[in-house]
C-alpha positions in Angstrom: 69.6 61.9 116.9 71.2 61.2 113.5 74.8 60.5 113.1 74.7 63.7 110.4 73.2 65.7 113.6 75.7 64.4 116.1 78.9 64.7 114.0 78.2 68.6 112.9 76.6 71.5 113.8 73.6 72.5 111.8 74.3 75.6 109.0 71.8 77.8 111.3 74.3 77.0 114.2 77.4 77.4 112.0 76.0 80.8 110.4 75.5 82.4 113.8 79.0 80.7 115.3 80.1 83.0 111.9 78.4 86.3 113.1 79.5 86.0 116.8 83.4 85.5 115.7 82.8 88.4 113.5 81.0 90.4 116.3 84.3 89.3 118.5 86.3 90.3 115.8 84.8 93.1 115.8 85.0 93.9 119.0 87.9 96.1 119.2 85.7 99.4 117.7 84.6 99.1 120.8 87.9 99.6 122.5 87.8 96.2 124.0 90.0 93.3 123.3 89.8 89.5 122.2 91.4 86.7 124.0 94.0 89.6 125.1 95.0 89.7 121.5 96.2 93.6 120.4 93.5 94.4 118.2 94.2 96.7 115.3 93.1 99.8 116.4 95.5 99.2 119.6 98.3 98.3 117.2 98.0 102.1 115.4 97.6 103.7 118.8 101.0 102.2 119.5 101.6 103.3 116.3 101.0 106.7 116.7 102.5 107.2 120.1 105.7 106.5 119.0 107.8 109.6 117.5 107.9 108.7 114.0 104.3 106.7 113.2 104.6 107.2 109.5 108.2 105.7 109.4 107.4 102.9 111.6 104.3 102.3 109.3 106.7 101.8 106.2 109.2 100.0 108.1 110.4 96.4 106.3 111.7 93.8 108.2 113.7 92.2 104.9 113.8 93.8 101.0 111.0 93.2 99.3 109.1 92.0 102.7 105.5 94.3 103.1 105.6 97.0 105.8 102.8 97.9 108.6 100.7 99.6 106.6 100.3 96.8 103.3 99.4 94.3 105.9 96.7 96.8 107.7 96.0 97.7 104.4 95.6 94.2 102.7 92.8 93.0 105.7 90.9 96.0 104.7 90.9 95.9 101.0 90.2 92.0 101.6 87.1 92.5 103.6 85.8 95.0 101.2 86.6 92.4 98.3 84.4 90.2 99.9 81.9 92.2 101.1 81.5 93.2 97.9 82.3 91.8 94.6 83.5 88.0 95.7 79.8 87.6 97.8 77.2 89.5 96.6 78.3 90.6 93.1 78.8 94.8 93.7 81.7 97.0 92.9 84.1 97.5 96.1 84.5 100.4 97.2 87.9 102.5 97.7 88.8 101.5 93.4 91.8 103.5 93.7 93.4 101.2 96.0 92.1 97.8 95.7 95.0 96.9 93.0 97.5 98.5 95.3 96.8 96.1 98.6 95.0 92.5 97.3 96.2 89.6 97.3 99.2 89.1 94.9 100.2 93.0 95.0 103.7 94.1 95.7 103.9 96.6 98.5 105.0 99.9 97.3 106.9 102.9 99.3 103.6 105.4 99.0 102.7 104.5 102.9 99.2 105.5 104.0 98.5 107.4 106.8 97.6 105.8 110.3 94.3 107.9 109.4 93.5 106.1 106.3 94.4 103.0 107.3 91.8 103.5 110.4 89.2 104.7 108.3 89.3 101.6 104.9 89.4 99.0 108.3 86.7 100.3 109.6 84.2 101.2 106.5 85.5 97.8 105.1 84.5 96.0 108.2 81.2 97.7 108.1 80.5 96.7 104.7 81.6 93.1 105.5 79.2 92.9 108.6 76.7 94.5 106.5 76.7 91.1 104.0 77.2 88.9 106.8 73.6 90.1 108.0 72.2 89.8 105.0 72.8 86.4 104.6 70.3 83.4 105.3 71.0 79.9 106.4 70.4 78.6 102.8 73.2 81.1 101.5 75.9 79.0 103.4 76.2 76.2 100.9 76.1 78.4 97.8 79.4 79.0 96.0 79.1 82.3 94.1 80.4 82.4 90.6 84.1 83.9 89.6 87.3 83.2 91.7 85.2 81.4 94.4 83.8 79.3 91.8 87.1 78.6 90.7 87.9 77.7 94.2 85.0 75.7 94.9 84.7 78.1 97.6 81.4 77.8 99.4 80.0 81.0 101.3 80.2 79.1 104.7 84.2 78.0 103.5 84.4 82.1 102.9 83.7 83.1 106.2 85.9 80.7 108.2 89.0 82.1 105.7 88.4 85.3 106.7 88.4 84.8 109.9 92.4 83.4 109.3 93.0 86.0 107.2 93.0 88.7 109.6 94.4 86.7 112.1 97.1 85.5 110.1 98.2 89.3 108.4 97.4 91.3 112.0 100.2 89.1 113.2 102.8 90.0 110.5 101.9 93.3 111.7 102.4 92.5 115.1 105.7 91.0 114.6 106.6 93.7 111.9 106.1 96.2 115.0 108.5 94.0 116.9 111.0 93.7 114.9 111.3 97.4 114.8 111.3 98.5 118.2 113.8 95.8 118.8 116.0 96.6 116.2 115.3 100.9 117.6 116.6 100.1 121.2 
C-alpha cells in the first residue's frame, strides 16, 4: 500500500463519507435525530408550541444580533446558493430573498413565518442533495469558477464547509432559543 493510500482516504471514499453526512444531516425530514442533536425541524416544533412562535422567531439576544428566523433562514438560502449558482452554475431559486438572508446581510424586522422557513429548508435541501448526486468522483478536485475560484475552493473543500455551516448557524439558533426562554421565566 502507498504512503498516499495509507495517509488519506481515496476521493470515491471521501465523496460517499460526503453523501452519508448529508443523508444524516438529512435525516431529521424523517423525524429522526443525529447524535441527539435538535434538528431543525424539532427546533420550529418547539417553536410553534410556544404561545407566541412568530415573536420568539424575531427575538434578538443583543442589538443588531440576528434573530431565529435569519439564522434558519441563512442555512437555507446557503444550501440553495450552492446547490445552485456556486456548484453547478444555475440561478437559485427563492430570488426574492436570497439578498435578504446570505452571507454578509443584515437581518431585518420582516420575520418569516415558521411555515416558510420549513418550506426554503426543505426545497433548499432538496436541491442541494439533488447536486450532491449528481456529482462524480472526478468533480471533487474541480474548483468552479466565481467566488469559489476566488477562494481556491475545491468542490470536495465545499462540502465539508457546509457541513459546518449548518452546524455552526443551527446552534446560534439553538442558543438564541435559550436565551429567550431563560430570559421569559
Amino acid at each position: 500500500m502507498s504512503r498516499r493510500t495509507a495517509s488519506r482516504p481515496s476521493i470515491n471514499t471521501e465523496l460517499i463519507s460526503t453523501r452519508s453526512t448529508l443523508d444524516a444531516i438529512h435525516h431529521d425530514r424523517h423525524g429522526g435525530r443525529l447524535l441527539g442533536i435538535q434538528s431543525r425541524a424539532e427546533a420550529l416544533d418547539d417553536i410553534v408550541a410556544l404561545d407566541d412562535p412568530q415573536t420568539v422567531l424575531g427575538w434578538r439576544p443583543g442589538e443588531g444580533r440576528a434573530h431565529i428566523a435569519w439564522q434558519l433562514m441563512h442555512i437555507g438560502v446557503t444550501e440553495e446558493l450552492f446547490a445552485t449558482e456556486r456548484l453547478v452554475g444555475t440561478p437559485p431559486a427563492f430570488a426574492e430573498i436570497i439578498g435578504r438572508f446570505k452571507g454578509g446581510s443584515t437581518p431585518d424586522d420582516n420575520i418569516p413565518s415558521v411555515d416558510a422557513i420549513r418550506s426554503l429548508l426543505a426545497e433548499s435541501r432538496q436541491h442541494l442533495l439533488a447536486t450532491v448526486a449528481s456529482l462524480t468522483e472526478g468533480d471533487l478536485e474541480r474548483i468552479p469558477d466565481g467566488l469559489l475560484a476566488e477562494r481556491g475552493w475545491t468542490i470536495q473543500t465545499v462540502l465539508k464547509v457546509l457541513g459546518w455551516h449548518e452546524a455552526h448557524h443551527q446552534g446560534q439558533a439553538h442558543i438564541t432559543l435559550n436565551l429567550w426562554k431563560a430570559r421569559t421565566q
